[in-house]
Biopython code that builds the backbone (N, CA, C, O; Angstrom):
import numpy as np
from Bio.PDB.StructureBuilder import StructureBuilder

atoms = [
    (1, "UNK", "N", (0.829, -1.191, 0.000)),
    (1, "UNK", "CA", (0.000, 0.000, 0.000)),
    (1, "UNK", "C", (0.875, 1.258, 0.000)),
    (1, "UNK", "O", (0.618, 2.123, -0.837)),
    (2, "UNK", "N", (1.830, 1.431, 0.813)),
    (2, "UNK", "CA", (2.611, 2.300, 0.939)),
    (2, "UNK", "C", (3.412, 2.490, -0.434)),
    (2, "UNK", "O", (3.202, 3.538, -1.043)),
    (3, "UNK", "N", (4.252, 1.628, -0.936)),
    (3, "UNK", "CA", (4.791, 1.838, -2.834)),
    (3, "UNK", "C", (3.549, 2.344, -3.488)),
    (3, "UNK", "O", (3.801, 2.683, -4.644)),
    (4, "UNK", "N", (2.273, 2.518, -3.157)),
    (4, "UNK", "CA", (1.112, 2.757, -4.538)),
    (4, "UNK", "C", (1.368, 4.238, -4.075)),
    (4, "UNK", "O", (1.876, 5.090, -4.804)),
    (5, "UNK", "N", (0.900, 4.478, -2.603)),
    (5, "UNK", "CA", (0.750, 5.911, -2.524)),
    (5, "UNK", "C", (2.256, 6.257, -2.969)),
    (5, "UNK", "O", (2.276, 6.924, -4.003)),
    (6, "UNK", "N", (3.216, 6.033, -2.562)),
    (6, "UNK", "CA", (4.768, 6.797, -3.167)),
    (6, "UNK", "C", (4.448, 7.178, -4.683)),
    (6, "UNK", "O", (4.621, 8.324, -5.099)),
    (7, "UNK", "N", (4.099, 6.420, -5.264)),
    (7, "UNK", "CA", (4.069, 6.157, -6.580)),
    (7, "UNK", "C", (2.780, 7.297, -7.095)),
    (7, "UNK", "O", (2.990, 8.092, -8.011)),
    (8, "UNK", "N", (1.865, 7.253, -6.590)),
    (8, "UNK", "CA", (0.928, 7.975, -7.096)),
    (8, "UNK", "C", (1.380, 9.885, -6.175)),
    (8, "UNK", "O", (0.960, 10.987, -6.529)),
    (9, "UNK", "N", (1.976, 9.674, -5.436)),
    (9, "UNK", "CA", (2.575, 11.190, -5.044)),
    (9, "UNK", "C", (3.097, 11.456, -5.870)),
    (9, "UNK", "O", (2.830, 12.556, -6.352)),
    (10, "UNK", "N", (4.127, 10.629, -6.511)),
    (10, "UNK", "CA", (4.937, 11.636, -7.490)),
    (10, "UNK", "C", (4.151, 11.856, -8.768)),
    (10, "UNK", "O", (4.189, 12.931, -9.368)),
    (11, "UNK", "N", (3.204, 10.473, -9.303)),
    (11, "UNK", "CA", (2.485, 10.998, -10.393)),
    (11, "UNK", "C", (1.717, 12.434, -9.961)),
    (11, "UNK", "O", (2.502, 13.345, -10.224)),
    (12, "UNK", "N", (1.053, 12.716, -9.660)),
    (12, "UNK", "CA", (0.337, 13.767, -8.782)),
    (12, "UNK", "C", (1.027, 14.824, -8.981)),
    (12, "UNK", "O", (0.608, 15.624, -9.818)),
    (13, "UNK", "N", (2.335, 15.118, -8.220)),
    (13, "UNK", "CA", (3.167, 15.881, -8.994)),
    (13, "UNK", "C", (3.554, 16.188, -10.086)),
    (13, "UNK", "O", (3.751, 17.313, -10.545)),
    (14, "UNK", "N", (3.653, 15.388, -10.458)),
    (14, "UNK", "CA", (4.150, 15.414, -11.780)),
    (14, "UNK", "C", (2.713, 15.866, -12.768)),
    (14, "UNK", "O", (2.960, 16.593, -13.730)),
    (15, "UNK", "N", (1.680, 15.575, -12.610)),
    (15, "UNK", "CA", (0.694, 16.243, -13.502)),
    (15, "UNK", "C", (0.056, 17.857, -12.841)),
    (15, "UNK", "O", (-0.634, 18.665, -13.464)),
    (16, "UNK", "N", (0.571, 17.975, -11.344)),
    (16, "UNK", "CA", (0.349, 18.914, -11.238)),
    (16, "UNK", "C", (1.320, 19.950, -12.043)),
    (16, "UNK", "O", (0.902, 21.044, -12.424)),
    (17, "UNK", "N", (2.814, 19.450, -12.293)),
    (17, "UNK", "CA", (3.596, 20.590, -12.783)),
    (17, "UNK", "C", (3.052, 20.698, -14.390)),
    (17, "UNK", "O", (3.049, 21.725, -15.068)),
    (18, "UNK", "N", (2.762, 19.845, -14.654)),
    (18, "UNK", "CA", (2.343, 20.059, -16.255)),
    (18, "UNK", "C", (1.154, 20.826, -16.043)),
    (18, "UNK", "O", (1.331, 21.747, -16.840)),
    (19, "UNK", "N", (0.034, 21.046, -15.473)),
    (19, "UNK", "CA", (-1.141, 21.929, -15.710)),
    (19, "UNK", "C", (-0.773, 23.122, -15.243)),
    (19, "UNK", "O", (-1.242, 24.166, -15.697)),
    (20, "UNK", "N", (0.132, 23.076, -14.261)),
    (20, "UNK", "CA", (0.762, 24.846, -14.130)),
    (20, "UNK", "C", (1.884, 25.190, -15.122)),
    (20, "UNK", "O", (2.313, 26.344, -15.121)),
    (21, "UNK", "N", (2.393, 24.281, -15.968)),
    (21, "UNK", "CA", (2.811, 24.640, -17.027)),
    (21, "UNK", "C", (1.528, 24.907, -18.045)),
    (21, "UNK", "O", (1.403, 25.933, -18.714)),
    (22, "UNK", "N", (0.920, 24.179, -18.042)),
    (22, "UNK", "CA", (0.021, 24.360, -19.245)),
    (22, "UNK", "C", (-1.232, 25.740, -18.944)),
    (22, "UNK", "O", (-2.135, 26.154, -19.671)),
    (23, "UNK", "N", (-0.878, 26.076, -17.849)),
    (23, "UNK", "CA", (-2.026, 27.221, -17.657)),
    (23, "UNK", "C", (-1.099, 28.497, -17.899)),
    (23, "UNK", "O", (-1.484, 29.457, -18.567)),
    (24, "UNK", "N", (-0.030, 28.434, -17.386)),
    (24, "UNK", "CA", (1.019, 29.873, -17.614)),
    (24, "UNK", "C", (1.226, 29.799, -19.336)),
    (24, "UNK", "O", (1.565, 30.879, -19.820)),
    (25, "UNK", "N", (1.090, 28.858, -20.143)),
    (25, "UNK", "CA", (1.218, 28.661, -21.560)),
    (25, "UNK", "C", (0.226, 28.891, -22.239)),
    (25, "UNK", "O", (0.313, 29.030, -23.459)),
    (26, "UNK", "N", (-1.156, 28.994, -21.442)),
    (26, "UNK", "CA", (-2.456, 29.368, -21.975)),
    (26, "UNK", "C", (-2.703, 30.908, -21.748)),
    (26, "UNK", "O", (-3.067, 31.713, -22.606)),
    (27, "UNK", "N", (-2.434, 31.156, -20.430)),
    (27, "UNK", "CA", (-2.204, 32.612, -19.961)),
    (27, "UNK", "C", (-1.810, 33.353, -21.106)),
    (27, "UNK", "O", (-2.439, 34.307, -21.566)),
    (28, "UNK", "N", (-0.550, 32.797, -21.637)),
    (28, "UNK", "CA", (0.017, 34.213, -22.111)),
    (28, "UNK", "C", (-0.442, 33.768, -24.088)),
    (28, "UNK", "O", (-0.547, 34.585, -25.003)),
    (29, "UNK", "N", (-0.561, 32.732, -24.140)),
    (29, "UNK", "CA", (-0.966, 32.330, -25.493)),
    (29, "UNK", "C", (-2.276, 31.476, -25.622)),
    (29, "UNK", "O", (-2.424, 30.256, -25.552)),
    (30, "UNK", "N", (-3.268, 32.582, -25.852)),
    (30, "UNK", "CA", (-4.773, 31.552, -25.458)),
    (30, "UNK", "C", (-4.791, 30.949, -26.995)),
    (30, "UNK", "O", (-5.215, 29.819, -27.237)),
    (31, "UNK", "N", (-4.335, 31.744, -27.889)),
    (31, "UNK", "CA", (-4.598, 31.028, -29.395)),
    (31, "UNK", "C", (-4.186, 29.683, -29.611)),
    (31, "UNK", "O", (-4.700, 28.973, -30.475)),
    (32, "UNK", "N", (-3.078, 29.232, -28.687)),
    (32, "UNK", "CA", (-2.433, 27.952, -28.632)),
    (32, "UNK", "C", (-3.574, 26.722, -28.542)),
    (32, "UNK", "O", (-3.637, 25.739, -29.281)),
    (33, "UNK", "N", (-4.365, 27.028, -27.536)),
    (33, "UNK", "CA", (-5.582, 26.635, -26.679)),
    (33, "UNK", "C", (-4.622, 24.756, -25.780)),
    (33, "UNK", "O", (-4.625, 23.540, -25.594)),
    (34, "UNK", "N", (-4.233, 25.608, -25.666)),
    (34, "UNK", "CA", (-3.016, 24.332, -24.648)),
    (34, "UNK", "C", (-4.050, 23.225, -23.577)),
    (34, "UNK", "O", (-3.826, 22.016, -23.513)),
    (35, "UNK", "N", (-5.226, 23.945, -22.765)),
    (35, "UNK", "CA", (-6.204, 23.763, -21.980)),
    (35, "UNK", "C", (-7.356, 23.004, -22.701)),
    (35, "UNK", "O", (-7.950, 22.065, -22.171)),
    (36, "UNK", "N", (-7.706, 23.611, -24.299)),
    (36, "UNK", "CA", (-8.571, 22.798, -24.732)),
    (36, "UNK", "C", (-7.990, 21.992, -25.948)),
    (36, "UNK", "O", (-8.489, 22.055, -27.071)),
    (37, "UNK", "N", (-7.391, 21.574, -25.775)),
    (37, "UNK", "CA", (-7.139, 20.263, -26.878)),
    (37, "UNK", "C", (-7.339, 19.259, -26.028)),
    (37, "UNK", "O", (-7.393, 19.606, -24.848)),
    (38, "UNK", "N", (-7.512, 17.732, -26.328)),
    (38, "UNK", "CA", (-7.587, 16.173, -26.474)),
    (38, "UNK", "C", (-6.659, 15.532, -25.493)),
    (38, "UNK", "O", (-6.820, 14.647, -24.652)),
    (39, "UNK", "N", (-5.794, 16.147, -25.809)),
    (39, "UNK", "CA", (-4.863, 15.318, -24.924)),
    (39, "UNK", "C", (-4.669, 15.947, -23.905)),
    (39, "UNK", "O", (-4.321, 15.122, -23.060)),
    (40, "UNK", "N", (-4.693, 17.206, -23.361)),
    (40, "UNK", "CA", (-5.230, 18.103, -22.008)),
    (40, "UNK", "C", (-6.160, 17.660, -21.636)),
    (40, "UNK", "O", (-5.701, 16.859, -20.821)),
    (41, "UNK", "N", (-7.445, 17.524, -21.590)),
    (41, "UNK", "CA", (-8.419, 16.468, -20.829)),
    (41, "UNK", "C", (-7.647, 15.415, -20.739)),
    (41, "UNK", "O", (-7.056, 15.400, -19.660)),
    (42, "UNK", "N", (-7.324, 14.234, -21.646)),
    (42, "UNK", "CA", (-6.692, 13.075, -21.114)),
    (42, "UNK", "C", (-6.045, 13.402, -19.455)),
    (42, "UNK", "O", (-6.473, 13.019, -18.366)),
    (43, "UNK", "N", (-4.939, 14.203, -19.774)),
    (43, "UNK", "CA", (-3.838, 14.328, -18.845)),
    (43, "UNK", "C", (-5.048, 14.881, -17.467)),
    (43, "UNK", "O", (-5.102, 14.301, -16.383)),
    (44, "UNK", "N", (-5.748, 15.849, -17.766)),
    (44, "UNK", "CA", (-7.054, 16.229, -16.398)),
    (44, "UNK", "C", (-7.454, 14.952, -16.346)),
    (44, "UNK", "O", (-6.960, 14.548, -15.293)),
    (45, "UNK", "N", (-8.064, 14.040, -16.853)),
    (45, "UNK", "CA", (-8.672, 12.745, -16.635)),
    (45, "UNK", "C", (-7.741, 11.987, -15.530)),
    (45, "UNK", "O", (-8.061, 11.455, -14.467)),
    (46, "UNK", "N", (-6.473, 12.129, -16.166)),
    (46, "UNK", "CA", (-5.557, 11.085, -15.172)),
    (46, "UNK", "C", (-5.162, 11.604, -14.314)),
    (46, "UNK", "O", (-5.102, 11.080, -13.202)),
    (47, "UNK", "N", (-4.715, 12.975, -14.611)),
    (47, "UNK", "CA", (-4.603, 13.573, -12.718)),
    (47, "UNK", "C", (-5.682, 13.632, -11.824)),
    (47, "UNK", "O", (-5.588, 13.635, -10.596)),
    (48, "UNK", "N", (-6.876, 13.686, -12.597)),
    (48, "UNK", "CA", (-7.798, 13.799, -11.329)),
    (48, "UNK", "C", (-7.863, 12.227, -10.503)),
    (48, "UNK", "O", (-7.972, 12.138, -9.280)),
    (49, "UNK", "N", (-7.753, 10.762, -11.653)),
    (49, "UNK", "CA", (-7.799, 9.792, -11.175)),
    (49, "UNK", "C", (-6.944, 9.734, -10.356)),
    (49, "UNK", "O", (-7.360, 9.715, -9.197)),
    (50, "UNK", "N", (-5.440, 9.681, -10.552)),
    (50, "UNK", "CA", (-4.246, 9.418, -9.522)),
    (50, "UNK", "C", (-4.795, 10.381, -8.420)),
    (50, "UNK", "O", (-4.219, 10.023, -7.393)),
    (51, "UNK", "N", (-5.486, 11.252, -8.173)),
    (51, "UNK", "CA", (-5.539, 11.909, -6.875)),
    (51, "UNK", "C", (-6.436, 11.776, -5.956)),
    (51, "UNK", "O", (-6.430, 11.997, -4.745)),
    (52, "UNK", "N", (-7.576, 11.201, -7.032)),
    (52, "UNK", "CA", (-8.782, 10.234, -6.283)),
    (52, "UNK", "C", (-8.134, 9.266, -5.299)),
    (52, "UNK", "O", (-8.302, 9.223, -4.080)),
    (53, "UNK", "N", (-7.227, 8.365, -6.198)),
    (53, "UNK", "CA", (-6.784, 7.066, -5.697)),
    (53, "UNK", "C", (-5.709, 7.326, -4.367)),
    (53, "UNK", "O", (-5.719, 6.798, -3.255)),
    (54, "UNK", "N", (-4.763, 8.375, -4.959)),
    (54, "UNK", "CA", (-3.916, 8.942, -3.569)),
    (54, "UNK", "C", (-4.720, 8.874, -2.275)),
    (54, "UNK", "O", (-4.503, 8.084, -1.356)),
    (55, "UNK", "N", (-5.778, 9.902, -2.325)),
    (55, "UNK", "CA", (-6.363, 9.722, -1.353)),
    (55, "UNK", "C", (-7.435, 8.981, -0.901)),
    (55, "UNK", "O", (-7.793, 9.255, 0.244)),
    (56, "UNK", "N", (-7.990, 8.200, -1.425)),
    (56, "UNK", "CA", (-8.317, 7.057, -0.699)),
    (56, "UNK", "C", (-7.281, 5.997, -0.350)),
    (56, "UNK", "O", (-7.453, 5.439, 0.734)),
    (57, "UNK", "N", (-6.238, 5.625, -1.082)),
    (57, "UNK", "CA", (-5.614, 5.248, -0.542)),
    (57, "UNK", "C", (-4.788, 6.158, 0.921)),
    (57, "UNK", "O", (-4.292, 5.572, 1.883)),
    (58, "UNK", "N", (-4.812, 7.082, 0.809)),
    (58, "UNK", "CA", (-3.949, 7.981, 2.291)),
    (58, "UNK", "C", (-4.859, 7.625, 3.470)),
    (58, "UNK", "O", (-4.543, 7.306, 4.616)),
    (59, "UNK", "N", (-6.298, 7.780, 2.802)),
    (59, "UNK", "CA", (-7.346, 7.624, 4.324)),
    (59, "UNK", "C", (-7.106, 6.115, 4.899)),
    (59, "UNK", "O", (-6.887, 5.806, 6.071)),
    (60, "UNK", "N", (-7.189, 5.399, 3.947)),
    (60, "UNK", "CA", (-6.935, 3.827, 4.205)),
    (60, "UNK", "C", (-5.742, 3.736, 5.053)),
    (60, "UNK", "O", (-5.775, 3.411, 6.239)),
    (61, "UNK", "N", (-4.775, 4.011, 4.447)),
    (61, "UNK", "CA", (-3.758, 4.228, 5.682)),
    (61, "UNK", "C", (-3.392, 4.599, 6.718)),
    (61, "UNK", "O", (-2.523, 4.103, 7.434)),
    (62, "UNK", "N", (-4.146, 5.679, 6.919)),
    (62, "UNK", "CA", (-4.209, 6.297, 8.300)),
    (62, "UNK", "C", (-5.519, 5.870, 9.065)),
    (62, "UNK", "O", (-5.614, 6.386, 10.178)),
    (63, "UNK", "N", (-6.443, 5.117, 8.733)),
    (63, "UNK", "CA", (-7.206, 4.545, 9.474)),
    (63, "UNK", "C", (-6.515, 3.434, 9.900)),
    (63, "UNK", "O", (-6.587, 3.146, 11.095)),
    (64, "UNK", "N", (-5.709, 2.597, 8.985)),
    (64, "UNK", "CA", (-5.142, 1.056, 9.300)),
    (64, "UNK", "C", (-4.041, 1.736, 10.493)),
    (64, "UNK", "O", (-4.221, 1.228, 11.600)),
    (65, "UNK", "N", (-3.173, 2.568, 10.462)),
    (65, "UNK", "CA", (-2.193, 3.486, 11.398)),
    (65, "UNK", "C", (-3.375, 3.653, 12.684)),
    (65, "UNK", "O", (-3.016, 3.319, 13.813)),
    (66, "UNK", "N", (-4.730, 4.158, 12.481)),
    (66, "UNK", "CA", (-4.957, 4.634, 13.792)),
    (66, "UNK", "C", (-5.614, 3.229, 14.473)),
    (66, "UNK", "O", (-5.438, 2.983, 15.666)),
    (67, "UNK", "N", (-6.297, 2.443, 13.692)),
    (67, "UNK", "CA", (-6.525, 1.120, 14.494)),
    (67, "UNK", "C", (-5.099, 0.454, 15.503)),
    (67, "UNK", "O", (-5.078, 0.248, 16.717)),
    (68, "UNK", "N", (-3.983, 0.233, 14.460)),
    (68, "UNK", "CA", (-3.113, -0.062, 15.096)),
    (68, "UNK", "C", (-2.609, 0.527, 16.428)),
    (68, "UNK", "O", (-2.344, -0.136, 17.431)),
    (69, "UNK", "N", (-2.543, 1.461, 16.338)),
    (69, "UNK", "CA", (-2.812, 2.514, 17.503)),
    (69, "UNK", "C", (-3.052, 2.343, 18.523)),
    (69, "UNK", "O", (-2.299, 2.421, 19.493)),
    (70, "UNK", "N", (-4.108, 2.089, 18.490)),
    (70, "UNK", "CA", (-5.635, 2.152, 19.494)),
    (70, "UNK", "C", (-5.203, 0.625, 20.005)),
    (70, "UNK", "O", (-5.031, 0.542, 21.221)),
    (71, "UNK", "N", (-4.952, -0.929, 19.019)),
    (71, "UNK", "CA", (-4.944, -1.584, 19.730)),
    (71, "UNK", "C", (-3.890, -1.291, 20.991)),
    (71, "UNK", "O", (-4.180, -1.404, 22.182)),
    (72, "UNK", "N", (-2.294, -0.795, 20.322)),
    (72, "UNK", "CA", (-1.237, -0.894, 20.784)),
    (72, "UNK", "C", (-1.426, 0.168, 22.351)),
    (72, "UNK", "O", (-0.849, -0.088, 23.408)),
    (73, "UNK", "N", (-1.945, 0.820, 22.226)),
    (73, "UNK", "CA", (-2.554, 1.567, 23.464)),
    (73, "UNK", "C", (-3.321, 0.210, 24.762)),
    (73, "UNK", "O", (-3.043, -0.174, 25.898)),
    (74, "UNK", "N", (-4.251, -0.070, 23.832)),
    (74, "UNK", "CA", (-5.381, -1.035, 24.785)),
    (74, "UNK", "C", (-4.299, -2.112, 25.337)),
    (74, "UNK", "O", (-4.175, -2.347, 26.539)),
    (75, "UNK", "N", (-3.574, -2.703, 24.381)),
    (75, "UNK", "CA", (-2.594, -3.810, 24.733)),
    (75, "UNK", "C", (-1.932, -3.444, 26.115)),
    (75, "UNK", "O", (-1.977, -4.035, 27.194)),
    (76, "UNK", "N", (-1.099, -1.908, 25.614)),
    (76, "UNK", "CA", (-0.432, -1.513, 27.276)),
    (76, "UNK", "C", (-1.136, -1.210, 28.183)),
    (76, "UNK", "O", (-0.638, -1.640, 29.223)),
    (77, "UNK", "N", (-2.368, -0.505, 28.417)),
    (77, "UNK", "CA", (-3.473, -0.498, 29.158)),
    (77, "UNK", "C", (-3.461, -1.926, 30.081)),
    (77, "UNK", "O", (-3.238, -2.015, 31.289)),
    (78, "UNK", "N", (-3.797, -3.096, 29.045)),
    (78, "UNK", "CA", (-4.039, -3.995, 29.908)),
    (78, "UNK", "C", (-2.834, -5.007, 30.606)),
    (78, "UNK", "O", (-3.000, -5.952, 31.376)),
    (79, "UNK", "N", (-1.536, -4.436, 30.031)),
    (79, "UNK", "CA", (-0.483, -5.251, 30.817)),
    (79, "UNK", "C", (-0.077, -3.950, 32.195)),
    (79, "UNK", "O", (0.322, -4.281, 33.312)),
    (80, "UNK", "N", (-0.234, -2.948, 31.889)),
    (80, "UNK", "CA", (-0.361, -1.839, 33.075)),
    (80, "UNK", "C", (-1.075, -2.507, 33.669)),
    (80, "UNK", "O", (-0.322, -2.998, 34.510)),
    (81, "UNK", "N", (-2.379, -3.033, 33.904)),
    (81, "UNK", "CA", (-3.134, -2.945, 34.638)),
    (81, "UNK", "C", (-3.078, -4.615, 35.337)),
    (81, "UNK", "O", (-3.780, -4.775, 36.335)),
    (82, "UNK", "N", (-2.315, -5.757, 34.863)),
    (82, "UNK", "CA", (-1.914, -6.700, 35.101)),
    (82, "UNK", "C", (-0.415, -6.902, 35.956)),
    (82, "UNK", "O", (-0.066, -7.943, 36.510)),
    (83, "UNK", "N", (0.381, -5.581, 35.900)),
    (83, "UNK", "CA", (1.229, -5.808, 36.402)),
    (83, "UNK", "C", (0.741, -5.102, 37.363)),
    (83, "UNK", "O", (1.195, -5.777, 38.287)),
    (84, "UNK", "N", (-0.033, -3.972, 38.055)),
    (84, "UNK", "CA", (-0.292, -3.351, 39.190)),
    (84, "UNK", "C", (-1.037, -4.738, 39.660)),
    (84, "UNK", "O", (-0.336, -5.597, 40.194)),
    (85, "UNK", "N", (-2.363, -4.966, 39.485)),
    (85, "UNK", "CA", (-2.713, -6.050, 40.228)),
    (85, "UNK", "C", (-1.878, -7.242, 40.990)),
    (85, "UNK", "O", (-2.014, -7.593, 42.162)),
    (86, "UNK", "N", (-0.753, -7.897, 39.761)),
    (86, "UNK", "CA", (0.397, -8.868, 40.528)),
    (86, "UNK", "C", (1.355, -8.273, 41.368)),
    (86, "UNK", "O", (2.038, -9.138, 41.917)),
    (87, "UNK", "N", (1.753, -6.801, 41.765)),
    (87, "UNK", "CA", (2.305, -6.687, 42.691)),
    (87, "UNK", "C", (1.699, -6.390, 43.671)),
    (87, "UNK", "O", (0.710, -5.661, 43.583)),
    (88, "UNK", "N", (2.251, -7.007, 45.171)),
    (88, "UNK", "CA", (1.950, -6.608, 46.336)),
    (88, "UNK", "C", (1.809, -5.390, 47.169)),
    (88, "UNK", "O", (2.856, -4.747, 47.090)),
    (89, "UNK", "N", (1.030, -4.874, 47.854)),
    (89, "UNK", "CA", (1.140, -4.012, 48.656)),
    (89, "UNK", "C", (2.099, -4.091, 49.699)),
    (89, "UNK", "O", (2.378, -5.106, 50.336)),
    (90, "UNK", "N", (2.704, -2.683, 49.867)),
    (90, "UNK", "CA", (3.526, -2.832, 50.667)),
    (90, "UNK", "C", (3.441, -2.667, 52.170)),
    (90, "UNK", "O", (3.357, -1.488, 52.513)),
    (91, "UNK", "N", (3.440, -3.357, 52.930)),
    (91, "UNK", "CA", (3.336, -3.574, 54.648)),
    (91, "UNK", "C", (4.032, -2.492, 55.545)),
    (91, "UNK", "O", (5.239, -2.545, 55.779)),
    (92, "UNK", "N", (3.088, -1.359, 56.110)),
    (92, "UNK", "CA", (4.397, -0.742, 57.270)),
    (92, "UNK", "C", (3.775, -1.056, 58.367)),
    (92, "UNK", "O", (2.545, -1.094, 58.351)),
    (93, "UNK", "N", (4.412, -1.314, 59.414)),
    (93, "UNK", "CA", (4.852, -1.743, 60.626)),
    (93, "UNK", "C", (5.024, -0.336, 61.268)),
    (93, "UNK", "O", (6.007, 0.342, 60.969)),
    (94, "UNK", "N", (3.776, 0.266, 62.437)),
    (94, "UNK", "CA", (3.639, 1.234, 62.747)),
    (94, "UNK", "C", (4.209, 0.646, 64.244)),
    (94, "UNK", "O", (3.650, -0.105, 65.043)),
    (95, "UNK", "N", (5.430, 1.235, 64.291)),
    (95, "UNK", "CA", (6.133, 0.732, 66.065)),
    (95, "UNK", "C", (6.097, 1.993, 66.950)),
    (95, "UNK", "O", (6.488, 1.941, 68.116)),
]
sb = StructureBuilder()
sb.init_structure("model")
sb.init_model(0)
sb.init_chain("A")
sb.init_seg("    ")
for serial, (resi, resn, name, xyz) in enumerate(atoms, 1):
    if name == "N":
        sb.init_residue(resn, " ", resi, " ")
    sb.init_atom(name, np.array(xyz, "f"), 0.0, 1.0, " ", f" {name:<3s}", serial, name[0])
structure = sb.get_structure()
């Protein structure tokens, strides 16, 4: 899970730098129409997918991170609370 998201961060990047290339290239040359040709949607098509997927995959991960969590908490919780019970109280002797 972790190689997909790596992998889809950098795609992500990487189509983000091309649409801020391709918008500063439209900016200054709209006749080009850089934004509306064929293969500009394509490339919007796939960045929007890889970023869908980034983040569902990110939530997935950080839910599987916070379960783990939570057990690893409860786990020490209950050996805390197993080792206070097995030790003894300690006895003073009021002379």
């Amino acid at each position: 899970m972790r190689k997909l998201r790596t992998f889809l961060s950098h795609v992500s990047v990487i189509f983000a730098g091309v649409f801020i290339t391709l918008a500063i290239l439209h900016r200054y040359n709209p006749n080009m129409g850089f934004l509306t040709s064929g293969i500009s949607t394509v490339y919007i098509i796939l960045f929007c997918l890889t970023v869908a997927v980034l983040a569902i995959t990110t939530i997935a991960d950080n839910r599987h991170y916070a379960r783990h969590m939570r057990q690893r908490a409860e786990e020490a919780a209950r050996w805390k609370k197993i080792n206070a019970a097995s030790q003894r109280p300690v006895r003073r002797d009021d002379n």
